[in-house]
C-alpha positions in Angstrom: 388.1 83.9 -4.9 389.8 86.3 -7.5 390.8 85.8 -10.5 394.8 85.1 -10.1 396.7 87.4 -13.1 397.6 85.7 -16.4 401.2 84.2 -16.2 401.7 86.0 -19.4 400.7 89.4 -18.3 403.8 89.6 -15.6 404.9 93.0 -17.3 401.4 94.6 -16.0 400.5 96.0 -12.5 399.2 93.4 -10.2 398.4 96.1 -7.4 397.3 100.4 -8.4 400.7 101.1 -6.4 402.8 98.6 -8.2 404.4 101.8 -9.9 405.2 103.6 -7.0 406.7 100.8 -4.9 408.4 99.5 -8.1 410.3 102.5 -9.0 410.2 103.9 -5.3 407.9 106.8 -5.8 406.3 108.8 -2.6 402.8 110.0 -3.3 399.9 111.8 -1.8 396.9 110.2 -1.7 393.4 112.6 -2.5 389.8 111.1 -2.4 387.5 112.9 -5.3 383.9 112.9 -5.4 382.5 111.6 -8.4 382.0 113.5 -11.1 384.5 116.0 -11.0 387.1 117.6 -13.0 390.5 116.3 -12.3 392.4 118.0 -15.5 391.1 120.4 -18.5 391.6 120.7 -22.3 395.0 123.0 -23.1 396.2 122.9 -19.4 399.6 122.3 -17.9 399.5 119.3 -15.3 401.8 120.2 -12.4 400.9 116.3 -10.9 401.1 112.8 -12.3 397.4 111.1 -10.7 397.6 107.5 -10.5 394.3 106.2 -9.9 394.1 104.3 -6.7 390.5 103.2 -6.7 387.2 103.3 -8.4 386.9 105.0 -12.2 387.8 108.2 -13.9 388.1 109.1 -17.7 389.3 111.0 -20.4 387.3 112.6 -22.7 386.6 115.1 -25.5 384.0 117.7 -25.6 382.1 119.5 -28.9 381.4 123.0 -28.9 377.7 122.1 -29.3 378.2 120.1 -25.9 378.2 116.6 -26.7 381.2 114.4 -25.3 383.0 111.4 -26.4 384.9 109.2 -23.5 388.0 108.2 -25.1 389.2 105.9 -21.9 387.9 104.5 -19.1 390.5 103.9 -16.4 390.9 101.3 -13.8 393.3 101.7 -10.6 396.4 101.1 -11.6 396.1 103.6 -14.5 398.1 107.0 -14.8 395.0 109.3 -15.6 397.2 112.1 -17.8 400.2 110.4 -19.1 400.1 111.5 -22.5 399.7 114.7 -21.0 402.5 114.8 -19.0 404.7 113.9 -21.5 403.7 116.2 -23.7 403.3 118.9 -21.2 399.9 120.0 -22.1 396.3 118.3 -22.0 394.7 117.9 -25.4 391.8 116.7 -23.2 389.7 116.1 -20.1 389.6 114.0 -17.3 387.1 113.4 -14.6 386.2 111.2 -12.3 383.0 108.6 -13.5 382.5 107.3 -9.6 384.1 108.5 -5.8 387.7 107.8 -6.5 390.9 107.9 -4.8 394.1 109.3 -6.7 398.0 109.2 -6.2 399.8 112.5 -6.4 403.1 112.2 -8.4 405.7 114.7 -8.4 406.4 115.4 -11.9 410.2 115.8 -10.8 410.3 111.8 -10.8 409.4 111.6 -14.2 411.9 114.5 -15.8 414.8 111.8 -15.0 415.9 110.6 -18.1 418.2 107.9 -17.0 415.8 105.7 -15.8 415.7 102.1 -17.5 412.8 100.9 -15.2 410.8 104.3 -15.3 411.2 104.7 -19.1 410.0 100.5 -19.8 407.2 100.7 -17.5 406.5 104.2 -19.4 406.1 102.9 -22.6 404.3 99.8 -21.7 401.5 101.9 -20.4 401.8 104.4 -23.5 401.8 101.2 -25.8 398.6 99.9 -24.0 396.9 103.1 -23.5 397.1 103.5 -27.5 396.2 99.1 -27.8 393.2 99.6 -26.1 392.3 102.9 -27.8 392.2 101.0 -31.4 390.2 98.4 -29.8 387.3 101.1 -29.2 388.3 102.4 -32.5 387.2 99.0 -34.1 384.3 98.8 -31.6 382.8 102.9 -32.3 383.2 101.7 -36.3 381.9 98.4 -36.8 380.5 96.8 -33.5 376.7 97.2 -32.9 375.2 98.8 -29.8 374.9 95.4 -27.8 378.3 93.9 -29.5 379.8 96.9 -28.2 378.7 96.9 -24.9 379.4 93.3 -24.4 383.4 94.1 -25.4 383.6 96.8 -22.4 382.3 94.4 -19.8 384.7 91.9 -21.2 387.4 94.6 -21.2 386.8 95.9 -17.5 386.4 92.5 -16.0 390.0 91.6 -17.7 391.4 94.8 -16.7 389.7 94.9 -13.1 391.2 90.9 -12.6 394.5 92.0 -13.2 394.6 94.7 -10.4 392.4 91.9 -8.0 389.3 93.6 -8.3 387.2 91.3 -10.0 386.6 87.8 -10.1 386.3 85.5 -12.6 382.5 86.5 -13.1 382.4 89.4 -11.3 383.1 93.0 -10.5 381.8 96.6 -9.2 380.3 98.7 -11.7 379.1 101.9 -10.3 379.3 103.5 -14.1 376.6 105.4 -14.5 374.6 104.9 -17.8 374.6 108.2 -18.9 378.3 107.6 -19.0 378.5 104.4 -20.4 376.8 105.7 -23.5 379.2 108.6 -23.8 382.0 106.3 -23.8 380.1 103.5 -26.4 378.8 106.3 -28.3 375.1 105.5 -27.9 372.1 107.3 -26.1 371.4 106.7 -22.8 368.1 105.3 -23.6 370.3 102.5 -26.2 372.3 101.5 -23.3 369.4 100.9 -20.8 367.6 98.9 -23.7 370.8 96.8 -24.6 371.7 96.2 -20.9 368.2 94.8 -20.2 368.8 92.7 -23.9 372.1 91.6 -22.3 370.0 90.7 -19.0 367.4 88.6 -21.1 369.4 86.6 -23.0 371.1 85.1 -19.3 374.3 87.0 -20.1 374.7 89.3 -17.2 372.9 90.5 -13.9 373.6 93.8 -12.7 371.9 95.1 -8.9 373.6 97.0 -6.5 376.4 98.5 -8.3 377.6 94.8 -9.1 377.9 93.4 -12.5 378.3 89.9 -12.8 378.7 88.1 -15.9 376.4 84.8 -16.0 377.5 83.1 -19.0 381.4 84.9 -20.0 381.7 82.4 -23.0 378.8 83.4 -24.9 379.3 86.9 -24.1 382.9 86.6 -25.3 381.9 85.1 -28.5 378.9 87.9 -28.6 381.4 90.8 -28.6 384.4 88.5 -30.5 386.4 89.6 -27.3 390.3 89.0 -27.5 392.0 90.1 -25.2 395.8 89.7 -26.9 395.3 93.5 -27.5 395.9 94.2 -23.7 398.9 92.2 -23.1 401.7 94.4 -23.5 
């Protein structure tokens, strides 16, 4: 059975179109093959993309090549809201699995005189920036395996809200290469702490499916709370 939302967590998306049939926005639907560039650094968006289903990200890239994920979205999630608000990308976004993504007309969002477009907005923009100061705290003072521990916590809560994972449960098709860009570790860390994580009867992941065999002790392992997502 899934995880029924949080009665305190009514001002969030309970399904990735919420926003559209909320506010009566049309979109086009697109399926992307993972790993593909949905927007770049310094460019112009000329769509709003809602993601629909599986994962995409945004990120930052060095000159020397190395990236940083900065945010790993779940459906539900506008992928370049900061972006279109500020009508220019100061970063990347790609798609981390096969995805599907909502087309937005950026005419619905120049309307100013919108109560319920402008709340539901800022929510996002207030949890966007909530959950960036979480991995903030996480990149600074969390080790490798308390870090990693905090992101399963943080997608399962996420995923539950949208009714895509249980209460022990949910599809992680993140590849590991990934998942060290975004906790800033090598890939090599990750595989090491996720068999650490394994050993200690915390999680099981096989098949794309990560479930989480013992959520209080991994909760207390990565001192996950998850006040920092309700918005």
């Amino acid at each position: 059975m899934l995880t029924a939302r949080p009665a305190n967590l009514t001002a969030y998306a309970t399904h990735p179109k919420s926003l559209t049939n909320e506010l009566g926005f049309s979109l086009r639907e697109r399926a992307v093959p993972k790993q593909n560039e949905i927007l770049v650094p310094g460019s112009t968006p000329n769509v709003a993309h809602l993601l629909l289903a599986g994962h995409t990200c945004r990120y930052r890239m060095l000159q020397d090549g190395r990236r940083q994920i900065t945010a790993i979205l779940v459906p539900g999630d506008i992928c370049d809201l900061e972006a279109i608000l500020a009508g220019r990308s100061s970063y990347a976004v790609s798609t981390l699995t096969r995805c599907t993504l909502g087309e937005i007309p950026l005419s619905r969002f120049a309307t100013t005189n919108d109560p319920a477009l402008t709340t539901s907005l800022q929510r996002r923009l207030r949890r966007d920036e909530a959950i960036a100061r979480e991995w903030i705290v996480s990149l600074g003072r969390r080790d490798g395996i308390e870090r990693t521990a905090h992101l399963i916590c943080e997608l399962r809560w996420r995923l539950a809200e949208v009714g895509q994972a249980t209460e022990d449960s949910y599809e992680l098709r993140i590849t590991q290469h990934d998942l060290a860009d975004a906790l800033g570790l090598t890939s090599v860390h990750v595989n090491r702490v996720l068999m650490n994580l394994r050993a200690e009867g915390l999680i099981h992941l096989k098949a794309g499916r990560l479930t989480i065999m013992d959520r209080t002790r991994l909760k207390h392992l990565a001192q996950f709370d998850p006040a920092y997502l309700i918005q």
